[in-house]
C-alpha positions, -999 to +999 in steps of 0.1 A: +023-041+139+010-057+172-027-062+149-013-076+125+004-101+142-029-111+164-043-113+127-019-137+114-023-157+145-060-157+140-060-164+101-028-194+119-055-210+141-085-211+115-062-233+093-050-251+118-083-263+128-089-282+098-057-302+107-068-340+098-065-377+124-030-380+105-016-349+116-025-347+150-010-384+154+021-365+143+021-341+170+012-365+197+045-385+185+064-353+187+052-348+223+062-382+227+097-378+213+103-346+235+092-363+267+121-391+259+144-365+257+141-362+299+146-401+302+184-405+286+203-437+298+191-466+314+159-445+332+147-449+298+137-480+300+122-479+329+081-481+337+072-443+340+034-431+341+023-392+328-014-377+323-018-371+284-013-331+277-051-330+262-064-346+295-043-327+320-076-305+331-102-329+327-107-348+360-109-383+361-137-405+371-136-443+384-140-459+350-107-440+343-090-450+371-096-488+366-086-483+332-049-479+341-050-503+369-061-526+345-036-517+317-010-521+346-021-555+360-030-576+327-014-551+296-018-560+261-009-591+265-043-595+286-062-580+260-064-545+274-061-517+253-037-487+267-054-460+292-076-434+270-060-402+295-025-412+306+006-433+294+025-460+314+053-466+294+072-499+297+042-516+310+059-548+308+081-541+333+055-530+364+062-554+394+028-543+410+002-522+418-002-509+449-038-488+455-042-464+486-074-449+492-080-418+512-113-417+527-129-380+529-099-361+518-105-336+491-083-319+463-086-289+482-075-307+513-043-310+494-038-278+490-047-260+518-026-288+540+003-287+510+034-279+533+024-307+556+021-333+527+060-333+518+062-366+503+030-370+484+040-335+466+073-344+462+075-381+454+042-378+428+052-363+399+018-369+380-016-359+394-050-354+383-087-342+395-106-372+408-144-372+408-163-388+438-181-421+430-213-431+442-201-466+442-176-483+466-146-477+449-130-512+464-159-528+446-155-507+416-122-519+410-123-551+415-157-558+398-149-537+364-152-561+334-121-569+313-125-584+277-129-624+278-095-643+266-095-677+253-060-685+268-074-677+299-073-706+321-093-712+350-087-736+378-111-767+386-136-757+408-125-781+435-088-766+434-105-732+435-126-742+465-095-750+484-077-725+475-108-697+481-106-715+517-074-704+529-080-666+527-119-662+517-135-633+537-157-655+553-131-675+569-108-649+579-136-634+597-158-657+613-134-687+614-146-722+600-164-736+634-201-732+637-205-706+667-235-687+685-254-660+674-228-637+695-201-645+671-221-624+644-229-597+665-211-566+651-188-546+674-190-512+679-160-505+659-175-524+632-201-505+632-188-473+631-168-486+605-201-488+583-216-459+593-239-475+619-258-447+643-235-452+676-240-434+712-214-407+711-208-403+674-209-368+656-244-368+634-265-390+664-268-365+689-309-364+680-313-401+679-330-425+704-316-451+726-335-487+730-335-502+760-310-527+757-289-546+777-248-544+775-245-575+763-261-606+751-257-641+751-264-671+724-298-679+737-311-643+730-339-635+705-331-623+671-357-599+654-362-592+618-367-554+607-371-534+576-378-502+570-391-483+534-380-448+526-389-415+505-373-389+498-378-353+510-358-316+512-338-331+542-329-364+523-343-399+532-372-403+561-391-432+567-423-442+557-429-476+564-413-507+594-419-538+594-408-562+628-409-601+631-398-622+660-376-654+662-406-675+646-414-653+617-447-638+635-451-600+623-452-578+655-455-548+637-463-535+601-467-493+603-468-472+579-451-438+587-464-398+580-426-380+576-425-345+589-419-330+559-430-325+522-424-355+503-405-352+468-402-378+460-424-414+469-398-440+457-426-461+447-409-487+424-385-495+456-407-490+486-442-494+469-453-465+490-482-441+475-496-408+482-529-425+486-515-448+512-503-419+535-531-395+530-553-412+561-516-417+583-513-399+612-485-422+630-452-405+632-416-412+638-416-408+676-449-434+675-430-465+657-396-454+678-418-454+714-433-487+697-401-504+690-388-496+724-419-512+743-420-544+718-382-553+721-369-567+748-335-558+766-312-588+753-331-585+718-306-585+687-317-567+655-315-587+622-315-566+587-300-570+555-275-533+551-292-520+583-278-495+589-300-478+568-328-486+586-314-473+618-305-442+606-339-435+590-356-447+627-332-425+640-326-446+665-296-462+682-298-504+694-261-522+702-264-554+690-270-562+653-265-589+630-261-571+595-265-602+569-250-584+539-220-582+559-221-624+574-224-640+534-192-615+528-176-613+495-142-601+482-129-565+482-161-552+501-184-560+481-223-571+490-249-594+478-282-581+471-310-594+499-331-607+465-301-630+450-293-646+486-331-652+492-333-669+461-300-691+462-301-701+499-336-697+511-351-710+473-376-682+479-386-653+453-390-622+467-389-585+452-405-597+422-412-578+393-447-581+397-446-567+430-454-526+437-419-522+453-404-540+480-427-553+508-405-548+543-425-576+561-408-601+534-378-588+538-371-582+572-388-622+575-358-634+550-327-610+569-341-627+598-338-665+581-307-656+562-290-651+599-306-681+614-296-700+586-261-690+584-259-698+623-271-728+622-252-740+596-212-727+602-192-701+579-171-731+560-203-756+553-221-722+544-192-718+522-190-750+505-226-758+497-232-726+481-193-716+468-207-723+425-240-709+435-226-674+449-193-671+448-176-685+416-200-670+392-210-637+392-246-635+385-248-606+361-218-613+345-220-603+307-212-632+283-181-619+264-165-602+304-148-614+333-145-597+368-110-581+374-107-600+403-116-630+387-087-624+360-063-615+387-066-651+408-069-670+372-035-659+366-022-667+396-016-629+408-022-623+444-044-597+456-047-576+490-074-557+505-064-545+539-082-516+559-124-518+566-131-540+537-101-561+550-099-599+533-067-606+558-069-595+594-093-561+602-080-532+610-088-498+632-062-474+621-040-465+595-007-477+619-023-507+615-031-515+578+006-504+567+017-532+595-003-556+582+004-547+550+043-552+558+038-584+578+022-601+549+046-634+547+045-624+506+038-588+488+008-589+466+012-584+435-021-562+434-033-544+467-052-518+480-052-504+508-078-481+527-068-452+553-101-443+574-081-427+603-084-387+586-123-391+578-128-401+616-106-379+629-127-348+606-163-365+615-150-362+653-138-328+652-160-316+623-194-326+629-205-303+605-190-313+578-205-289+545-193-260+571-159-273+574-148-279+535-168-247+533-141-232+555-112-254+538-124-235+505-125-200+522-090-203+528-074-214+497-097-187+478-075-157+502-044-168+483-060-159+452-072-125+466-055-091+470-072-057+483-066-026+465-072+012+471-080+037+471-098+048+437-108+076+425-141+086+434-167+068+404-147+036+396-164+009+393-160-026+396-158-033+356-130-008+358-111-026+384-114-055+367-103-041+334-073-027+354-065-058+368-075-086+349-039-082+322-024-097+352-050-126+351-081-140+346-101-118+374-128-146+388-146-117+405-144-080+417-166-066+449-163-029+455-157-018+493-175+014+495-155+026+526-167+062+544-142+081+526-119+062+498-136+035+479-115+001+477-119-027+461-113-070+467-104-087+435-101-128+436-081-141+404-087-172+392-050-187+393-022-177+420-002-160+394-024-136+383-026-121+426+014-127+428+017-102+398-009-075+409+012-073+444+042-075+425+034-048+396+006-025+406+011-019+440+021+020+439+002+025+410-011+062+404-039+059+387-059+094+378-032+109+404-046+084+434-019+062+443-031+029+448-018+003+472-026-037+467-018-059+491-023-092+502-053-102+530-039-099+564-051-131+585-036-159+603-041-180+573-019-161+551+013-159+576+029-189+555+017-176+525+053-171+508+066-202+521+036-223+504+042-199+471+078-213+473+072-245+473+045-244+444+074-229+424+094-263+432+065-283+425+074-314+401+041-303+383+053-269+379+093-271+374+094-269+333+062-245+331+064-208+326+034-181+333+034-151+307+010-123+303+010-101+266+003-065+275-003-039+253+026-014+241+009+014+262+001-004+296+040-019+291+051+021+294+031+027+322+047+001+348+085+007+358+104-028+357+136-012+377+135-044+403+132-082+393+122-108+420+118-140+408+118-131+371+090-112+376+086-069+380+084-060+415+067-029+427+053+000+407+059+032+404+034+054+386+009+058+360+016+089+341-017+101+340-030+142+348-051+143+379-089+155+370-122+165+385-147+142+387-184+151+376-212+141+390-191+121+410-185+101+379-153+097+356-152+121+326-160+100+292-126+107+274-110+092+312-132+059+308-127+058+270-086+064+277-091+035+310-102+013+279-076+017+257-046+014+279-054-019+300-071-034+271-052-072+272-029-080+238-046-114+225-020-145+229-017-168+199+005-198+203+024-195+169+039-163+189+043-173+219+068-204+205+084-181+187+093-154+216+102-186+243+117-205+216+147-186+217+154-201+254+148-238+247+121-263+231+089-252+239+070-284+239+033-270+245+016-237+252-016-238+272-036-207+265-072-200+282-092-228+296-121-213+282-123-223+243-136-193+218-124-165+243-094-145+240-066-145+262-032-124+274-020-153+297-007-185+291+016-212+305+044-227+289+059-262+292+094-262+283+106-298+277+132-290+305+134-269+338+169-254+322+151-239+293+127-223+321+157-204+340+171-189+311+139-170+300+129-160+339+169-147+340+161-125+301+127-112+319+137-079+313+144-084+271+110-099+272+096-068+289+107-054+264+087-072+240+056-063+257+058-097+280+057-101+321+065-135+334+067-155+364+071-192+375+043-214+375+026-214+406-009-233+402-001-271+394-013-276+355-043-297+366-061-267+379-074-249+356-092-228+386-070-227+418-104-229+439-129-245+408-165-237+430-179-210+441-177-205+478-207-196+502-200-166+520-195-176+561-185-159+589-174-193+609-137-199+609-121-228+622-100-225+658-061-220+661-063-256+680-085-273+652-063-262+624-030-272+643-049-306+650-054-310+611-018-303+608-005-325+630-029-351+615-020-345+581+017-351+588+011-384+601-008-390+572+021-379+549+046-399+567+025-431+568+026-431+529+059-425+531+067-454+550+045-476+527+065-460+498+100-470+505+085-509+516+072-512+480+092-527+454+110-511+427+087-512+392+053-512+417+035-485+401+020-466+435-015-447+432-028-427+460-066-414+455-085-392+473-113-395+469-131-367+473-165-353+494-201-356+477-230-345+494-264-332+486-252-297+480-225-310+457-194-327+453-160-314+457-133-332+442-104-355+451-075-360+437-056-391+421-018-392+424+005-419+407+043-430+403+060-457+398+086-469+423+118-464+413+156-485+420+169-460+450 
């Protein structure tokens, strides 16, 4: 019977796969209609925002996420076409967009930290993977290109000249007076804030200190620098600096020998050559014990994004003038050193004829750039070269504006606060949402960046790959139980034959103790370890009782309470977990306790003990091991049919893995009600060969830990984990805070954006709501 029915399902899918573009616009309509059926009265008219079933698992990247902050801002009317992975309904009726975004913090920051993060888990009812960027997302967002329209009307450029006055970067920075050269001189909180080497500062300890003074005045000399780079196994090291004084003269011009094997040369940037380093014998410590003699103590460095330079010197100097940070633009964002040469200086350099970058040019026109700007005063600096720089964009594509652009056309107002502040700048997250509530009139689009948690896990963390190494470890227990003891020849394909109808098994290792052999087996989803605990613990299997259990460590103490509260996740409140077992395996597991919906312990496998040979498991044993925890295939015509009975099932979500068959799958009931009644008839459905439980692993995940971890023996302290808690919290309750100031109809997203790093990058996560009338 049971064949025949996998059959039908099989004979089901093959036909369904020639379904044509009309039908599946059916069935996303259907979806659509049984989504409505949540939103009855007058909620349903108001703006709501959901990830589209299809794209639940598929994280999104930057592009994505502009795409519905786009749709949100400008909507159809503004000639952008809907969101290609999620749906904002009622677009019209958005207030604003309000962006927050989460330096450092990963997805599996989230997770591991969930209990402390009440109100984003709560408040957030749609979330989805986010994929690090490699480009400022500030910038990103604001510099994304949205279809030209020809209603679009733009202000005189006079009007916008005054108007860019009142609130340009420039000006809220450096004032409109022409000051010193001290005026320029970064803090130390501003550089820390861009990643500057600073005395004191996790990931410096190694670098070297100039000689200079602890202050400086106006009448101190300004030197240019410039530094070429390659790349090798331990990233970027230098290979060529380049120094000029106050009057252009070049003091020094070395090329560098790095330490290690080069991989790559970088020529077309740096112009460097195997053939120029063969005879070079210099090293880092020369040019470093070089620069220290040449400059003297008041000296103030002068370098277009220098800190790159610094770092690859390794060495530390206080006072710099960064010039890609004095001609400041909107939202972050950064002129190139070759497009400022050319408009302000009138000098080509970086040419296309040129073998790479020369750093003797360059460091000669950061050095000009500063004087100039100096010389000259932010507002005249402004006003001579406002068309030249500021109003156009100068790789604008003919048939495009900026976002940005589109935004102040309209007339919709726009907020960055946080380190790429355009109002006042800010050092901690207390103090963007009080800027952000002191504003004497709420954006209509703003975004706000929280720095406070990626300083707080650089000063604790220094090693940071270790420490979301660690975070990982820790998530990947609560997908683990131990279980033992086996009879002696099991192997680790027959544990995870036993085990796996509870789940996906992501991996089995056999512990090979002096006298019992045991075994750890991670699943790939929560569910699938909540129902080994729950249903095989007590097993007899081959007359050895078996006991599986959870891990026993500190991290697991709140295990149950976490497991509680992914039950009442909003992600997880209409959504069902069901395994298929076979008719034989169903007799083999007593059901005489529910918890949760779900079997609790087991009693006994009614199998005759037998002697091993060899050591090793009789064939008729491993043949008769086969055929009882073989898994019953899933097909979704079946499923709807069974969990019908309860409710509308409005999708069934079968293994991530196209092509390979299944026993588990999670259903989405189109409401919660529909959910209770089938976990209160789990025992009719164990009759029909099916073992539920809630949903515990949000529907985005289709792996509750998605990488594979590195083995480590370092754990993080008692104090450091109850110092991320504690940090955390305030973190939770500072979005909180900026939630309830938001107006109603302000759709709210909250990114995280995630770690990347040479060894790879682990995701963040995007969360987004609308605001709703309390």
């Amino acid at each position: 019977m049971e064949s025949s029915t996998v059959a039908k399902c099989k004979a089901k899918k093959r036909k369904n796969s020639t379904h044509t573009a009309q039908e599946e616009a059916k069935r996303f309509k259907t979806e659509q209609r049984d989504d409505e059926v949540l939103q009855c009265g007058p909620a349903s008219c108001l703006p709501r925002v959901s990830v589209l079933p299809d794209c639940l698992q598929q994280p999104i990247a930057l592009n994505e996420l502009t795409e519905l902050l786009q749709y949100a801002a400008l909507g159809k009317a503004g000639g952008i076409k809907k969101p290609s992975w999620c749906r904002l309904r009622h677009h019209r009726k958005v207030k604003g967009v309000n962006v927050v975004i989460v330096e450092d913090l990963t997805q599996n920051h989230f997770y591991k930290h969930y209990l402390c993060l009440q109100h984003l888990r709560t408040s957030y009812t749609s979330r989805v993977t986010f994929t690090p960027s490699s480009v400022d997302v500030v910038s990103g967002i604001f510099s994304s290109q949205v279809p030209k329209q020809d209603s679009l009307s733009v202000s005189k450029p006079d009007e916008e000249l005054q108007e860019a006055m009142k609130n340009h970067p420039i000006i809220t920075v450096f004032g409109t007076e022409r000051r010193g050269l001290t005026a320029y001189v970064l803090t130390e909180d501003e550089m820390i804030k861009n990643n500057y080497p600073v005395k004191g500062m996790p990931g410096f300890e190694e670098f070297v200190c100039t000689n200079c003074a602890d202050c400086v005045t106006d009448s101190s000399p300004l030197f240019g620098i410039d530094c070429e780079m390659c790349v090798t196994k331990d990233g970027k090291e230098l290979t060529r600096v380049s120094l000029v004084d106050g009057d252009g003269k070049c003091l020094m011009d070395e090329l560098v020998k790095p330490p290690n094997h080069i991989l790559n040369y970088c020529t077309k940037f740096s112009g460097i050559t195997p053939a120029m380093l063969q005879p070079v014998t210099t090293t880092l410590q020369d040019v470093q014990e070089m620069l220290i003699r040449i400059l003297p103590h008041e000296a103030v460095l002068v370098g277009h994004s220098l800190e790159h330079d610094l770092i690859a010197l390794k060495l530390i100097h206080k006072h710099v003038i960064d010039t890609s940070l004095l001609y400041k633009r909107e939202c972050g964002r950064r002129f190139k050193l070759k497009v400022l040469t050319g408009i302000i200086l009138k000098r080509k350099i970086q040419t296309e004829d040129m073998l790479g970058h020369h750093p003797t040019e360059d460091a000669l026109a950061a050095l000009e750039l500063a004087q100039y700007f100096i010389k000259t005063g932010p507002r005249q600096v402004l006003e001579i070269h406002w068309k030249a720089l500021w109003r156009e964009t100068r790789e604008e594509p003919s048939q495009s504006h900026r976002f940005s652009d589109v935004l102040h056309a309209l007339g919709r107002s726009v907020a960055v606060l946080g380190k790429d502040s355009s109002h006042k700048q800010c050092n901690s997250d207390k103090e963007v949402l009080k800027s952000f509530r002191n504003l004497k009139t709420q954006p209509f689009f703003s975004v706000l960046q929280f720095s406070t948690l990626s300083n707080h896990l650089k000063s604790y963390f220094p090693h940071q790959e270790r420490h979301h190494q660690m975070t990982c470890s820790r998530l990947q227990d609560m997908c683990v139980v131990f279980a033992g003891p086996f009879p002696t020849g099991f192997s680790d394909g027959d544990v995870k034959q036993l085990f796996s109808f509870c789940g996906a098994v992501r991996k089995v290792k056999m512990l090979n103790t002096v006298v019992r052999v045991h075994a750890e087996i991670e699943f790939e989803l929560l569910e699938g370890a909540m129902l080994a605990v729950k249903t095989l613990n007590g097993l007899n299997v081959l007359g050895q009782s078996i006991k599986v259990q959870r891990p026993v460590c500190e991290s697991m103490l709140d295990l149950d309470v976490t497991l509680k509260a992914l039950m009442g996740d909003a992600l997880n409140a209409r959504h069902l977990y069901a395994v298929k077992m076979n008719h034989s395996m169903t007799e083999c597991i007593s059901t005489s306790t529910k918890v949760n919906g779900h079997a609790s312990d087991a009693e006994c496998l009614d199998v005759t003990p037998v002697k091993t040979v060899n050591g090793l498991l009789p064939a008729k044993i491993n043949k008769w091991l086969h055929l009882n925890t073989s898994k019953s295939e899933l097909c979704e015509e079946s499923v709807r049919e069974t969990f019908g009975h309860f409710g509308t099932v409005k999708r069934v979500i079968l293994s991530a893995k196209p092509k390979e068959s299944t026993g588990h799958a999670r259903i989405v009931f189109v409401n919660s009600e529909d959910r209770r009644a089938a976990l209160n008839s789990s025992e009719d459905l164990w009759k029909k060969n099916y073992l539920i439980c809630p949903s515990l692993t949000p529907v985005h995940l289709p792996s509750w830990v998605g990488a594979e971890i590195k083995e480590t023996t370092h754990r993080h302290s008692s104090a450091q984990e109850q110092q991320m808690d504690v940090v955390m919290r305030k973190l939770d309750r500072c979005l909180q805070k900026l939630f309830r100031f938001l107006p109603a109809g302000t759709l709210s997203v909250v990114v995280l954006l995630g770690h990347a790093s040479t060894n790879g990058h682990l995701p963040g996560l995007c969360l987004m709501e609308v605001k709703q009338d309390c």
